[in-house]
N, C-alpha and C positions, 0 to 999 in steps of 0.2 A: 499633515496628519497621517497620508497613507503613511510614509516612511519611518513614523515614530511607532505605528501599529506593525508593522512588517518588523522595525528590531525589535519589540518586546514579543513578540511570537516566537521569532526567530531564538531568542536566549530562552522561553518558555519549553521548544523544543529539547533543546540542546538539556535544561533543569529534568525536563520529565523522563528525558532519554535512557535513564539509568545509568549507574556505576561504570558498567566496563563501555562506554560511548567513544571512547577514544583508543581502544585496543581495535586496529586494523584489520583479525582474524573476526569480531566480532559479527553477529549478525547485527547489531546494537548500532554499531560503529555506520554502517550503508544504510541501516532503517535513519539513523541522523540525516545523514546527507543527502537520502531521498526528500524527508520530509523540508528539508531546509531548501533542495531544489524546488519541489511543490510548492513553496510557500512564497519561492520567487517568483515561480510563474503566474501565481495569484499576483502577484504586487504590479507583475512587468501590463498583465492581462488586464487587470482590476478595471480600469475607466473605457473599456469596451467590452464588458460585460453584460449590458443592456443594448446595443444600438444591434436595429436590426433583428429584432425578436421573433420573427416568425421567417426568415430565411431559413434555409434548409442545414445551412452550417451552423447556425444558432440551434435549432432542432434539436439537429444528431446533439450538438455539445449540451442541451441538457439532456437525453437520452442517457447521455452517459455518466453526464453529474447525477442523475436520480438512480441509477444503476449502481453508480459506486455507494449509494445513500442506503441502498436495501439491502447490498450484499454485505456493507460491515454490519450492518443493524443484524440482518440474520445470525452471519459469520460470530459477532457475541455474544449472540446469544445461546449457540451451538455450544461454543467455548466453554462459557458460564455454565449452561446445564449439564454438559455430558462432561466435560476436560476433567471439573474436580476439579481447577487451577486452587494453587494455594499461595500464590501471591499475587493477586491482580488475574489477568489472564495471561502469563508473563511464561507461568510455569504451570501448565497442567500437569495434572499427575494421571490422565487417560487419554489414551490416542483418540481423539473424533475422527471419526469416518465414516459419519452418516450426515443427512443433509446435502448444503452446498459441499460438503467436504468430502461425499462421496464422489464424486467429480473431479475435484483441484484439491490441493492440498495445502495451498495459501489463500483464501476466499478475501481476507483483510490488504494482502499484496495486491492482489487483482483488484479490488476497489480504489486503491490508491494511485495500481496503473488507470482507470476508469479516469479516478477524478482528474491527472493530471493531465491524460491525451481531450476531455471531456473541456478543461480549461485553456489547454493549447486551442482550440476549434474555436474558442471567443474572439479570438484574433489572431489569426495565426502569420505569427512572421519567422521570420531563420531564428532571428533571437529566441522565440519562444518555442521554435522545433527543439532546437539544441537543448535547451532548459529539460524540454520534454522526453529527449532522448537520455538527456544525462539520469534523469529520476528513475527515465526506464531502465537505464544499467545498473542504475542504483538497488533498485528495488531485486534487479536478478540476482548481483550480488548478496543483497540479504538474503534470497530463499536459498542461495548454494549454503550459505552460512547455516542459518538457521535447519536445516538438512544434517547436516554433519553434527547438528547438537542434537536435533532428535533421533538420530540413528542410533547416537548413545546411549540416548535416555529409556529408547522404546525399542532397540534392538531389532532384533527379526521381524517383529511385528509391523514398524516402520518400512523397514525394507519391501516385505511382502504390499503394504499399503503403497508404496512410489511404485512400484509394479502394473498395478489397476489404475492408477489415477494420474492427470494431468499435476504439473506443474503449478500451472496459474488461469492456461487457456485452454477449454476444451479443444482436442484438433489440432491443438497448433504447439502447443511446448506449456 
């Protein structure tokens, strides 16, 4: 049952991902391949997910699973009201830079590093560091990506915003 849930997620990804998903430059392209690492390490994770509930490594790991659960719920809702987007939240048409996103400038990539370091802590083995580190290169490579599309799209203004604000972590990149 897991393995039948993991491929239909997995090809769900890959459907919702949009058109340019397989163009290499894309941001599109590593937002795929993060989520499809995440979603292995849900799979590899999954049946020790519950043992151990009040350990301290259980803990942190929902600390962070609930962390990653607030900051995209914010994060779209920032999107939604201030962006303007006019396809989904895919494409704003105004820079956010208030909120979580006065701070970081990917609030939804940091949730997703969240949930996946957050799921690595369920049980943590090499298999699932590597999983966890690959999602993490993943995920960096979308924001260089997704960077170079908004520098385009919002010019100076962009630039000037990467200036004042983190990446993804406050303090650290």
């Amino acid at each position: 049952m897991r393995s039948i849930l993991f491929i239909i997620l997995g090809l769900g990804a890959i459907i919702l991902s949009g058109r340019p998903r397989f163009k290499p430059r894309s941001y599109r392209f590593f937002r795929l391949l993060a989520f499809e690492a995440l979603l292995l390490l849900v799979y590899v994770n999954s049946p020790s997910w519950f043992f151990a509930p009040f350990s301290t490594q259980q803990v942190l790991s929902w600390i962070l699973l609930l962390g990653s659960i607030v900051l995209a719920i914010h994060g779209f809702c920032m999107l939604r009201t201030y962006g303007q987007p006019t396809d989904g939240i895919e494409t704003t048409t105004q820079l956010v830079n208030s909120g979580v996103f006065r701070f970081i400038r990917h609030p939804l990539y940091t949730s997703l590093l969240l949930f996946g370091w957050g799921v690595f802590l369920k049980h943590p083995t090499w298999t699932a560091a590597g999983i966890a580190l690959g999602a993490t290169a993943f995920l960096m490579a979308t924001t260089l990506c997704e960077e170079e599309e908004n520098l385009g799209r919002f010019r100076e203004a962009y630039a000037d915003y990467q200036k004042r604000t983190w990446r993804m972590i406050p303090f650290v990149f």
